[in-house]
DOSEBA-522453 format. One record per residue: residue in three letters; chain; x, y, z of N, C-alpha, C in turn. Coordinates in steps of 0.02 Angstrom, whole numbers, plus 50000, padded with zeros to 5 digits. Example, Ala and Ser with C-alpha at 12.3 -4.5 7.8 and 13.67 -1.06 7.14 Angstrom:
<nodes>
NODE   r c  n.c1  n.c2  n.c3 ca.c1 ca.c2 ca.c3  c.c1  c.c2  c.c3
NODE ALA A 50660 49716 50390 50615 49775 50390 50660 49835 50390
NODE SER A 50642 49888 50354 50684 49947 50357 50645 50002 50394
</nodes>
This chain:
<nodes>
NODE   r c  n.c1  n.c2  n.c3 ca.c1 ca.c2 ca.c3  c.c1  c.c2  c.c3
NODE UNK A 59535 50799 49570 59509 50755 49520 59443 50725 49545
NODE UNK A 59385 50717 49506 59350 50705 49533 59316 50639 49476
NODE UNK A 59288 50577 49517 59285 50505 49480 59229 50495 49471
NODE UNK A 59179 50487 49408 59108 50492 49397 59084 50446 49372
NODE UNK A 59020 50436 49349 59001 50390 49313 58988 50417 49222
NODE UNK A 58997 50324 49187 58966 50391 49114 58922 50421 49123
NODE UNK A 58860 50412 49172 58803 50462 49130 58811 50512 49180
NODE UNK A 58844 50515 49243 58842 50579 49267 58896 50642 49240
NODE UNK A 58955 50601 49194 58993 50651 49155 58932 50667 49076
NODE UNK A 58892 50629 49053 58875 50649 48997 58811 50711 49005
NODE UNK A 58785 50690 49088 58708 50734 49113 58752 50800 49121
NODE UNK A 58823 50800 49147 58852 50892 49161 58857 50927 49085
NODE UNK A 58898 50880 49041 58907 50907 48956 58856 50918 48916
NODE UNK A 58802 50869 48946 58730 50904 48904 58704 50989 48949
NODE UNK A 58718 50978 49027 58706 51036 49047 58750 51114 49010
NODE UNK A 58792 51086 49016 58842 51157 49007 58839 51151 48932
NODE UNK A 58800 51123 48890 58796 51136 48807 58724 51192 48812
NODE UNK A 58668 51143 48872 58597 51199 48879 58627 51255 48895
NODE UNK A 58647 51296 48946 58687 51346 48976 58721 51384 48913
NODE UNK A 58786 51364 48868 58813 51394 48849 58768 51413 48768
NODE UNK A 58711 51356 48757 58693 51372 48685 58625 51396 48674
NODE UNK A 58589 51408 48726 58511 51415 48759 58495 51450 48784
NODE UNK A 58547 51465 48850 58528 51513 48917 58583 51590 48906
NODE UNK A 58629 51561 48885 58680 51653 48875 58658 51650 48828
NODE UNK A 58634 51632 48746 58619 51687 48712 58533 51721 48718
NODE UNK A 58511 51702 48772 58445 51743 48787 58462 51800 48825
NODE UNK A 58514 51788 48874 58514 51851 48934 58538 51899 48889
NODE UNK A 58611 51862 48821 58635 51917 48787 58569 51962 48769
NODE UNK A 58531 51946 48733 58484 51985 48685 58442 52001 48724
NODE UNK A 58408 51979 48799 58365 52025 48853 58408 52111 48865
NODE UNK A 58477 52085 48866 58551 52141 48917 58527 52182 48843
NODE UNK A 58534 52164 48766 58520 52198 48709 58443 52254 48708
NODE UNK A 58422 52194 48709 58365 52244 48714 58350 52303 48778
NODE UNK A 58359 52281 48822 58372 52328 48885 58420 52376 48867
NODE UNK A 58460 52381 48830 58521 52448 48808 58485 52491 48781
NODE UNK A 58432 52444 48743 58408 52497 48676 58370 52521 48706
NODE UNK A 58319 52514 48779 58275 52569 48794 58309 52620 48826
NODE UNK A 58371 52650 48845 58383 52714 48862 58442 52724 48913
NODE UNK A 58426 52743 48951 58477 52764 49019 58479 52689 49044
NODE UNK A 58538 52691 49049 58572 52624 49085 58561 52619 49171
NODE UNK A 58582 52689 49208 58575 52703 49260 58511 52690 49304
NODE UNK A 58459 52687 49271 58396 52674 49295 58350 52630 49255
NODE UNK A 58397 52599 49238 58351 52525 49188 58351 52454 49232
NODE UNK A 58301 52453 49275 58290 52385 49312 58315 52323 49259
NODE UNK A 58268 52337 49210 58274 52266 49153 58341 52251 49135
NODE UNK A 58407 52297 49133 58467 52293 49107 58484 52283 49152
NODE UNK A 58492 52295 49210 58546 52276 49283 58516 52194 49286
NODE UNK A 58436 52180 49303 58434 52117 49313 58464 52054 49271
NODE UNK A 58468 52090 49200 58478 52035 49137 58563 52031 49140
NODE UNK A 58605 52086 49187 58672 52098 49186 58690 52052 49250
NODE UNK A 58643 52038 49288 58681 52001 49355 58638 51907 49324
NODE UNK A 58599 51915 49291 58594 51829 49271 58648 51810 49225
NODE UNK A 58664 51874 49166 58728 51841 49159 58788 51835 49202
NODE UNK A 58773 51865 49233 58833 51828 49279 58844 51793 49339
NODE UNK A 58754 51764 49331 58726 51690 49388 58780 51653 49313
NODE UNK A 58751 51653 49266 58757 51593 49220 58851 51570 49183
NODE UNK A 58859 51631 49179 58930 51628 49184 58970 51600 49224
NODE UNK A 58957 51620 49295 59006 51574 49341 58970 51512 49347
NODE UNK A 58908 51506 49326 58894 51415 49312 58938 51370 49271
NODE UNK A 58937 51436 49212 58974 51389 49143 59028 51370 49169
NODE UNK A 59071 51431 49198 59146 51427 49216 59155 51367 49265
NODE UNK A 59105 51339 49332 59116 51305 49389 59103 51216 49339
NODE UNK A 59028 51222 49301 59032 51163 49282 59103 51166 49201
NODE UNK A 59106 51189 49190 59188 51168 49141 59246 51157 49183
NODE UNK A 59251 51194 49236 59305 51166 49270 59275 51095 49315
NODE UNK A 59227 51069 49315 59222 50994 49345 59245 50976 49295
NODE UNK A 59197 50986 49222 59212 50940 49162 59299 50919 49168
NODE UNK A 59341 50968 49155 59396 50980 49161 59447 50925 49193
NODE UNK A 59425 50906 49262 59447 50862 49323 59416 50815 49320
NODE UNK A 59364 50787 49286 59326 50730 49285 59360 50689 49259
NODE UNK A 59382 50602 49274 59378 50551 49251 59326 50500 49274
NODE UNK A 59307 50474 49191 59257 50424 49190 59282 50353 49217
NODE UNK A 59238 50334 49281 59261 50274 49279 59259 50203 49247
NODE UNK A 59294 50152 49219 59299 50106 49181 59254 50053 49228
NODE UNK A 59199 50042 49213 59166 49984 49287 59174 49901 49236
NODE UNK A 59218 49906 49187 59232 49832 49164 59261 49786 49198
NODE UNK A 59307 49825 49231 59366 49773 49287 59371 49780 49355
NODE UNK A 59278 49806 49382 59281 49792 49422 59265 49742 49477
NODE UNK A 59270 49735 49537 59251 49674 49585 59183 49704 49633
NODE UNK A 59149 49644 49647 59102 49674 49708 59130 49664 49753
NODE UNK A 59162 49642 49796 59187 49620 49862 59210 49641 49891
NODE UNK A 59213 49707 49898 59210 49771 49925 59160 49851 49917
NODE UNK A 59169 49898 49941 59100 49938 49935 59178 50000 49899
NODE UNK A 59148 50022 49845 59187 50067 49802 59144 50144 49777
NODE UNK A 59190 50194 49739 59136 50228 49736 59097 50204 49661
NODE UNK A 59021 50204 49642 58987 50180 49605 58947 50098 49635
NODE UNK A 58981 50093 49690 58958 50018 49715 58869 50031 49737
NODE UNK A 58834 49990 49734 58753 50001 49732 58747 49928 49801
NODE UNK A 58752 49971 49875 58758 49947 49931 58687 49949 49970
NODE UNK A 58645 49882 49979 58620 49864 50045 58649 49856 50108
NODE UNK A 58623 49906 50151 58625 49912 50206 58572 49906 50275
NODE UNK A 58588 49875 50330 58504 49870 50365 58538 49940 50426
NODE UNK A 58496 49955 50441 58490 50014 50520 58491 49959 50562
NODE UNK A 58529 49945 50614 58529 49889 50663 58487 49919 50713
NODE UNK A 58484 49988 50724 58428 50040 50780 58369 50000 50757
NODE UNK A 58326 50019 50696 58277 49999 50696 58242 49936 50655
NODE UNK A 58311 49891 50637 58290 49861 50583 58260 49875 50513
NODE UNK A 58265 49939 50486 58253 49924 50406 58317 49934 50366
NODE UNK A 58288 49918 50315 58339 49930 50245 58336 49977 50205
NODE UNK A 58389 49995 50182 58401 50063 50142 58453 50005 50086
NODE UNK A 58452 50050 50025 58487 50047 49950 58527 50114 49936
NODE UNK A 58580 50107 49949 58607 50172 49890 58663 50158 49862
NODE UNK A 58671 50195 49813 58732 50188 49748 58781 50274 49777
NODE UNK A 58855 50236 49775 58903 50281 49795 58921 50320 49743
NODE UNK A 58908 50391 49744 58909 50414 49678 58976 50479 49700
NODE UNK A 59005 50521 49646 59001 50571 49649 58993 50620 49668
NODE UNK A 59005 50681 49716 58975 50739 49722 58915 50769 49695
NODE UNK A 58946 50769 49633 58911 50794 49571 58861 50763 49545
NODE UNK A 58840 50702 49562 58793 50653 49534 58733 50634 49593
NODE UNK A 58768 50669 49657 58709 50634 49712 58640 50664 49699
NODE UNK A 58596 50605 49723 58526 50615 49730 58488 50585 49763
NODE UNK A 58471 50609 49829 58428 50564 49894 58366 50509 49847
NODE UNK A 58334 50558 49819 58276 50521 49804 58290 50470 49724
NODE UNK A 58344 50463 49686 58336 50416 49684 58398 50361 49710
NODE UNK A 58416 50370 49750 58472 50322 49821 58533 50333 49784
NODE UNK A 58574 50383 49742 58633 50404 49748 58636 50447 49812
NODE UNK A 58701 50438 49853 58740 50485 49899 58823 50509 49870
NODE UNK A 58823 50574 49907 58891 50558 49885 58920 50513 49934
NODE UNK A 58981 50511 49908 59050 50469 49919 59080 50518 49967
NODE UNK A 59050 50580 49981 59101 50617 50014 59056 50642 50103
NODE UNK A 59004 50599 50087 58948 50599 50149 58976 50548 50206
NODE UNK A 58952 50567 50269 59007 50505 50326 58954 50452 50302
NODE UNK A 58902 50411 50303 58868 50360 50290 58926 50336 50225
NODE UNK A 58936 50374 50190 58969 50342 50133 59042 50321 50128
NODE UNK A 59074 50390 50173 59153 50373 50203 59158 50324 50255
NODE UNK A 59106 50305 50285 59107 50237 50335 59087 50174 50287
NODE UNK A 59048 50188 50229 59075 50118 50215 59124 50084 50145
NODE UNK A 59156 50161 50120 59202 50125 50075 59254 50065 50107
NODE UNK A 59269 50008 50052 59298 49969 50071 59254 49904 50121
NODE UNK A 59218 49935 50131 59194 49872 50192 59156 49813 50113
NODE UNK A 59159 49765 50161 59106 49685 50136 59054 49666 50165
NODE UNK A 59025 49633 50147 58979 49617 50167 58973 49583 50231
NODE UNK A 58919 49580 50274 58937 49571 50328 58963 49612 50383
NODE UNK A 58991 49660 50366 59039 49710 50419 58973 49743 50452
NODE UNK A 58999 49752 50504 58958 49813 50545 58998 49863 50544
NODE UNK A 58954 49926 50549 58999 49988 50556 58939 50040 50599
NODE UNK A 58998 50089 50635 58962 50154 50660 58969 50217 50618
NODE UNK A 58926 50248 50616 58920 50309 50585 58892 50356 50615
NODE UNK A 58927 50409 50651 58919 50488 50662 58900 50526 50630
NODE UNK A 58827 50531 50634 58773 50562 50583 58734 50655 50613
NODE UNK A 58728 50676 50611 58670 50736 50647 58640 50688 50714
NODE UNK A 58610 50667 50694 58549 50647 50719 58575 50586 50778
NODE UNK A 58619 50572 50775 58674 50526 50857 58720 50490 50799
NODE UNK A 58719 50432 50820 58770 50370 50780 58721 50329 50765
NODE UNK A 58748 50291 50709 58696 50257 50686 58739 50169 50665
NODE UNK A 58725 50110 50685 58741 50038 50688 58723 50024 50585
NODE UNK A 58763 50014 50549 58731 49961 50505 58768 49917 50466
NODE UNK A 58735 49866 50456 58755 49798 50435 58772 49815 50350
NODE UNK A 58812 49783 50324 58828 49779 50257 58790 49712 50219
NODE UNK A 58736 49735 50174 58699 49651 50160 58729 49634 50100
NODE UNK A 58718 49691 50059 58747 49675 50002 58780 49710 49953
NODE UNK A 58816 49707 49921 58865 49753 49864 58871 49708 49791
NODE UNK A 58839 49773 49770 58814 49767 49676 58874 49813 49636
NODE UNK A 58909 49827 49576 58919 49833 49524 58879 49889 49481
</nodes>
């Protein structure tokens, strides 16, 4: 099961509507027209238009089965006073003193640049649950890393 936000369940259902109502019926009618010029056996244009449908296919199939397992989470009843997934957490680097922002998202919804991570990243599994105030270590690539919890948003 996997726990999202509304707009990151509504950004996959608009995707897989582009995909299923946009993108397969073009490859259909490229794979069409490629039949109609001749020998199948030696038609570059028909083999290539035969393996994008079936980049796009197992797209449709992978994002319907998220759709599938997705629940939207209800953020009416929730609390800040803890770090959750969807929580929008200040954090400082105690190494070098600065600050970072990110929102605990999803798998499916992360995005460095604009400060979603997932929930399933160690920076992010080290700080579900924590408050503000907590220190924590995190086992990153790059060594361990010290940081302070400043603040937790909603």
């Amino acid at each position: 099961m996997e726990y999202m936000s509304q707009e990151g369940y509504d950004k996959l259902v608009a995707e897989l509507r582009q995909l299923e109502s946009v993108e397969l019926p073009q490859v259909r009618e490229a794979i069409a027209e490629a039949r109609d010029k001749g020998d199948l056996s030696e038609n570059f244009e028909y083999h290539a238009a035969k393996r994008e449908q079936g980049r796009l296919l197992s797209r449709i199939r992978y994002k319907q089965r998220v759709l599938a397992h997705a629940r939207v989470i209800d953020m009416s009843n929730r609390t800040s006073d803890c770090i959750q997934l969807l929580s929008r957490v200040e954090i400082t680097n105690l190494g070098n003193n600065s600050r970072m922002t990110y929102t605990l998202t999803s798998p499916h919804e992360a995005n460095l640049r604009e400060g979603k991570i997932s929930v399933k990243s160690p920076i992010a599994q080290a700080l579900l649950n924590k408050k503000v105030g907590d220190v924590i270590e995190v086992r990153v690539p790059a060594g361990t890393l010290r940081l302070r919890v400043e603040r937790i948003e909603m």
